[in-house]
C-alpha positions in Angstrom: 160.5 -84.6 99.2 163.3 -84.1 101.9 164.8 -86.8 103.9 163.3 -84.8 106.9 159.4 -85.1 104.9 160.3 -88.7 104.0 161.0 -89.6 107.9 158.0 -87.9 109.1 155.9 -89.4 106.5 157.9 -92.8 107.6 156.7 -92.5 110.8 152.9 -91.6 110.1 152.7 -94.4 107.8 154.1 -96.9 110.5 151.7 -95.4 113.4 148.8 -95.6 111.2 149.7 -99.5 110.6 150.4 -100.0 114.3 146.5 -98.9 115.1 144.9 -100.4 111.9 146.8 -104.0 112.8 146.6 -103.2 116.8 150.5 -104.0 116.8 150.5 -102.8 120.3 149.0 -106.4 121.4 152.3 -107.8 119.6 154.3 -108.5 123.4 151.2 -111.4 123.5 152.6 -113.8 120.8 156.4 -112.4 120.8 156.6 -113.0 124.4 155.9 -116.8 124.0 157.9 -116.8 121.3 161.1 -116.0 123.8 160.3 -118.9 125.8 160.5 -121.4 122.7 163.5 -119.5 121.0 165.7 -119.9 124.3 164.8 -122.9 125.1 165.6 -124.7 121.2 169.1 -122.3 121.1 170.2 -124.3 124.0 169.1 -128.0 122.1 172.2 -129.8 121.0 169.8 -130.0 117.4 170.4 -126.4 117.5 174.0 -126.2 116.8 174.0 -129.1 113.9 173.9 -126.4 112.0 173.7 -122.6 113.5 173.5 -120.2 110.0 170.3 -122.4 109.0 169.0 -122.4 113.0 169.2 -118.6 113.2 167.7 -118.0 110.2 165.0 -120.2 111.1 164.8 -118.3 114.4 164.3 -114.8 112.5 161.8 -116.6 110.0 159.4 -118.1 112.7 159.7 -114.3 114.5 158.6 -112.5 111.6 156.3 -115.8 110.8 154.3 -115.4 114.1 154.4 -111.3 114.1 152.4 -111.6 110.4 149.9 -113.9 111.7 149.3 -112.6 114.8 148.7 -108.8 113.2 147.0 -110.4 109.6 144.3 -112.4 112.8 143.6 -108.6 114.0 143.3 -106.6 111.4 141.0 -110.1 109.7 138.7 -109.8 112.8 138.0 -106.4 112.5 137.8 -106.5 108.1 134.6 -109.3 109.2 133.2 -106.7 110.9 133.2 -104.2 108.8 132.0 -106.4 106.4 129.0 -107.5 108.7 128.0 -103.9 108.6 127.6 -103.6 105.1 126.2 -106.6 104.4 123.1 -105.0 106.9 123.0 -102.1 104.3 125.4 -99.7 106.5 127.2 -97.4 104.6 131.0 -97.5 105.8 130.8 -93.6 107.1 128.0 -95.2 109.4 129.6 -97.7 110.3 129.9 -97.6 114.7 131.4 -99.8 117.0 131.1 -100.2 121.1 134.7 -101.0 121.3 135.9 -96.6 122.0 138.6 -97.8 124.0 140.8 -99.3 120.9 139.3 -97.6 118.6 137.6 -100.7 116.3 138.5 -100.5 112.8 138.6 -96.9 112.8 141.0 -96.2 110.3 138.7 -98.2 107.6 135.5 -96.4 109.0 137.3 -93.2 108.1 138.6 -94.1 104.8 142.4 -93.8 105.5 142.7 -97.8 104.3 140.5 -98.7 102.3 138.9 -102.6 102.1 141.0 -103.7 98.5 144.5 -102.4 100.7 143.4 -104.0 103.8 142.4 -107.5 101.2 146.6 -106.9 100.5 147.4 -106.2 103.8 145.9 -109.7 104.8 147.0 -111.5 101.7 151.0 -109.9 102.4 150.4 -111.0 106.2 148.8 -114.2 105.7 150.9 -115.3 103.0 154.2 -114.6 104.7 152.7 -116.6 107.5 152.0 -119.9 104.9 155.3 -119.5 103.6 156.8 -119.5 106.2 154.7 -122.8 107.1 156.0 -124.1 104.0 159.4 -123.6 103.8 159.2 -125.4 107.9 157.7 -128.0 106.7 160.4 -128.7 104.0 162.5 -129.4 107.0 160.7 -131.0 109.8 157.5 -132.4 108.1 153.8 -133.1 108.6 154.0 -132.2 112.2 154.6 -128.4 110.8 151.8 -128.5 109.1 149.6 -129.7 112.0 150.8 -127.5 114.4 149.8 -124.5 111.4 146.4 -125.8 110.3 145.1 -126.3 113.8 145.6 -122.5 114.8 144.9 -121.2 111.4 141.8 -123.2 112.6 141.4 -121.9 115.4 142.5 -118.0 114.4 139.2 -118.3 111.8 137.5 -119.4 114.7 137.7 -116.5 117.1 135.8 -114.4 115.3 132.7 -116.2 116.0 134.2 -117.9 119.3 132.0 -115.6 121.7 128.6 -117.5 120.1 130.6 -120.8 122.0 131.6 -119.0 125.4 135.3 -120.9 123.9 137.5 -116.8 122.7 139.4 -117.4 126.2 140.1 -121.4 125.5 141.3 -120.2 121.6 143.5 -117.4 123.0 145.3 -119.6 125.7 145.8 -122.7 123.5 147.0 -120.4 120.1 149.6 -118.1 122.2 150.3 -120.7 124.7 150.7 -124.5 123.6 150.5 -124.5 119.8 152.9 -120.8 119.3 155.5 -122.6 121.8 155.7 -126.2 120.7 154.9 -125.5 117.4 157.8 -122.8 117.0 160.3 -125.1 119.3 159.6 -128.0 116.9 159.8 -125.4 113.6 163.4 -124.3 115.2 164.6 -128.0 116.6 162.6 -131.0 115.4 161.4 -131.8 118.1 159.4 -132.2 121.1 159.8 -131.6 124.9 157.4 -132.4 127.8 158.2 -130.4 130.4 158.0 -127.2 127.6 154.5 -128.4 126.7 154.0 -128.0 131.1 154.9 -124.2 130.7 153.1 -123.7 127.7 149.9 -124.2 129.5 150.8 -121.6 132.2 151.8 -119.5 129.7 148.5 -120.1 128.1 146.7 -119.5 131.4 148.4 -116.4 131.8 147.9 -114.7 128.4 144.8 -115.8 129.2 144.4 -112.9 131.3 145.0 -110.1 129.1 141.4 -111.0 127.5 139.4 -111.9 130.7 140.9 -108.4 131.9 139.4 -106.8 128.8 136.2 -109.3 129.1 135.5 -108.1 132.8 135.5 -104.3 132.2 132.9 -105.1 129.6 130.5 -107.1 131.3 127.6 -104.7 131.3 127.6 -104.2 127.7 128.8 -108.0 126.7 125.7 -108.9 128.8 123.6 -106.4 127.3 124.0 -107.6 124.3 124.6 -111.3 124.4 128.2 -111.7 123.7 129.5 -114.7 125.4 132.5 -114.7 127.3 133.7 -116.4 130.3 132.3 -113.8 132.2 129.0 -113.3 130.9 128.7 -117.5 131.4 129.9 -117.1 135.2 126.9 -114.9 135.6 128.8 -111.9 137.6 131.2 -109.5 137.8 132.3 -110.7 141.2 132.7 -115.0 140.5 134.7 -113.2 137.1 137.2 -111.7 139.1 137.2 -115.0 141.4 138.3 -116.9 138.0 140.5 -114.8 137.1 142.7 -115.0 140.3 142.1 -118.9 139.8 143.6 -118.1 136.4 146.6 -117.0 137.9 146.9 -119.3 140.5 147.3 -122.5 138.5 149.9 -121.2 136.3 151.8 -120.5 139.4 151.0 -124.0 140.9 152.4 -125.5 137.4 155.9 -123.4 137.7 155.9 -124.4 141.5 155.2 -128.0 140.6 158.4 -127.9 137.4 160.6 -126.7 140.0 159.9 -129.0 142.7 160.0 -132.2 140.3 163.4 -130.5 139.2 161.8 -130.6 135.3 163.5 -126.5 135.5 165.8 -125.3 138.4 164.4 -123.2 141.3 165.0 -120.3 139.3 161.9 -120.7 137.3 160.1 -119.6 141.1 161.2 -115.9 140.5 158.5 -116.0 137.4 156.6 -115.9 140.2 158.2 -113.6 143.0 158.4 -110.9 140.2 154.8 -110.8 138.5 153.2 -111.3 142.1 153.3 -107.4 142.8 151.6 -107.2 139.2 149.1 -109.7 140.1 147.9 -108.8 143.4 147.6 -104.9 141.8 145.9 -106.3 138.6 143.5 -107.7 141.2 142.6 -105.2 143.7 142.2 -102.6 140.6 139.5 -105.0 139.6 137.7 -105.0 142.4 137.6 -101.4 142.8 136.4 -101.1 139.2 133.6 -103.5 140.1 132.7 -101.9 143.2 132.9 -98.4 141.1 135.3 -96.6 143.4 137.1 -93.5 142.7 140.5 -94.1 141.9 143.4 -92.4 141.0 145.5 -94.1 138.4 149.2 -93.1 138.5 151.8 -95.7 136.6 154.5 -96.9 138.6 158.0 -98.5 137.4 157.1 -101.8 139.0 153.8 -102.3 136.9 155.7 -101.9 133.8 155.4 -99.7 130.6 152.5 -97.9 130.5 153.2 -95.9 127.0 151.4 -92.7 125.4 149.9 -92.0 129.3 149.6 -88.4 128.2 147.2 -89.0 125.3 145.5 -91.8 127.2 144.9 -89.4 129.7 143.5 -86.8 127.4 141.0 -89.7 125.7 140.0 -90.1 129.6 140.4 -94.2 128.9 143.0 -94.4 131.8 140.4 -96.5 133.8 140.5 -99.2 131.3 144.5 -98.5 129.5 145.6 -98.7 133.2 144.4 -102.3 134.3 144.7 -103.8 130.4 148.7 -102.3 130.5 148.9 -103.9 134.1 147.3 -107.5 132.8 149.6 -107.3 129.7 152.7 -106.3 131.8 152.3 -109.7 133.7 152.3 -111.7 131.1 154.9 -110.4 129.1 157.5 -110.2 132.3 156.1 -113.8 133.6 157.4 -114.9 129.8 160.7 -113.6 129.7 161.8 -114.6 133.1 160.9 -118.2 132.0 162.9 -117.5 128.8 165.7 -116.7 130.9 165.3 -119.9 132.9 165.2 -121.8 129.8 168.2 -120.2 128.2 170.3 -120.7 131.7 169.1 -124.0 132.0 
């Protein structure tokens, strides 16, 4: 094989793993993760010893990427499962979700369920490891800040029986991914971080409800629970959603004006608001059904693969999802910035 083969064969491999992981959801737990690694690099506990501190900083990274892909591709191996267990053979095997594409490279044979049992077992035990090695250092609270979203991460698959996948998804990339990875990295724990965590929470929050409101019909169809389905309607949906966005921004407003961050921390806000207002009225014209022309812009962020997305004719739903997920990543690293300049 050439070097030439070898890359292109490289780079098959590592698109293949992208979709059968859904890595392209990645910027929701490694934004987070920005906020708690700037804010523990400036901890006086971080320089008592820097070699071990950065390595410990590059551990929890790859710690959090493993679990966060081993929790997608898990979700969609239960599935799969589900289906065969109801006699299905796997070439049967159909999802609703044609937008990402669910499990489709195990439908089609391309991974098959004993490579995708080492995928998890590689993904989940570099996660535990990880877990381990942290708790060598810092004890038990390691440990409960693991269990608890390992907990909940087994949970989500079943969450939408309990109307509870949006309260897992903003606790596990909000509160427990920051505080737990600021206290794997320092020892510690810090109040006003916990504050942000919870509008970081709220606002990766709105990735899913996003996602959960352009699939109302069929959610409601067929009795998946969501926030949305329990609020009754498409329009009070898109009401809590705005609400959603409102009280993180009332939580950054209220840490700068009790001078927990400086008045910095207020452009989280000034830049994402252009996202949020557009993430809004594009909602409302998807729920009213108009006709609308979607064009990315610089100031909504990346929007990658547009041309193929086009092609699939998904740009109504790529559009508002890359818009939701936009916000939250830029509202993250603008308060990782404020945490490193503090």
């Amino acid at each position: 094989m050439s070097l030439k083969e070898f890359y292109q064969n490289f780079q098959n491999k590592k698109v293949q793993f992208i979709e059968l992981t859904r890595g392209y959801t990645l910027l929701t737990s490694a934004a987070p993760w920005f906020i708690a690694a700037a804010a523990a690099s400036v901890s006086s506990h971080f320089y008592s010893d820097v070699k071990v501190k950065l390595f410990t900083t590059f551990l929890s990274f790859i710690a959090i990427i493993c679990i966060h892909l081993a929790v997608n591709l898990f979700d969609d191996y239960i599935d799969v499962n589900k289906k065969l267990k109801e006699g299905i053979p796997l070439d049967k095997v159909k999802f609703e979700d044609k937008v990402r594409n669910k499990a489709g490279l195990i439908i089609n044979g391309t991974y098959s369920l004993k490579t995708v049992r080492i995928i998890l077992g590689v993904l989940f035990g570099t996660g535990i490891l990880a877990g381990i090695y942290f708790t060598a250092l810092y004890g038990w609270i390691i440990p409960f800040y693991a269990i608890l979203a390992g907990v909940l991460s087994i949970l989500y698959p079943i969450s939408s029986k309990f109307y509870s996948s949006e309260i897992i998804t903003g606790l596990i990339f909000g509160p427990l991914l920051i505080m737990g990875t600021y206290t794997a990295l320092t020892g510690l724990y810090l109040n006003k971080l916990f504050i942000m965590s919870i509008a970081v929470g709220l606002i990766i929050v709105v990735l899913l409800h996003t996602h959960n409101i352009m699939d109302f019909d069929y959610d409601k169809q067929n009795g998946k629970n969501t926030l949305c389905t329990l609020i009754g309607s498409k329009k009070g949906a898109l009401a809590a959603l705005a609400v959603e966005i409102l009280t993180a921004y009332l939580i950054i407003i209220y840490l700068a004006f009790t001078k927990q961050f400086s008045y910095w921390i207020l452009a989280s806000i000034a830049l994402t608001l252009p996202l949020s207002i557009k993430l809004i009225v594009s909602l409302n014209d998807y729920n009213n059904i108009k006709d609308v022309n979607f064009t990315p812009k610089w100031y909504l962020g990346p929007m990658e693969n547009w041309s193929k997305i086009k092609g699939e004719h998904i740009e109504y739903f790529m559009y508002r999802f890359y818009i939701a997920r936009n916000l939250g990543f830029i509202f993250c690293i603008i308060l990782a910035l404020v945490c490193f300049l503090q």
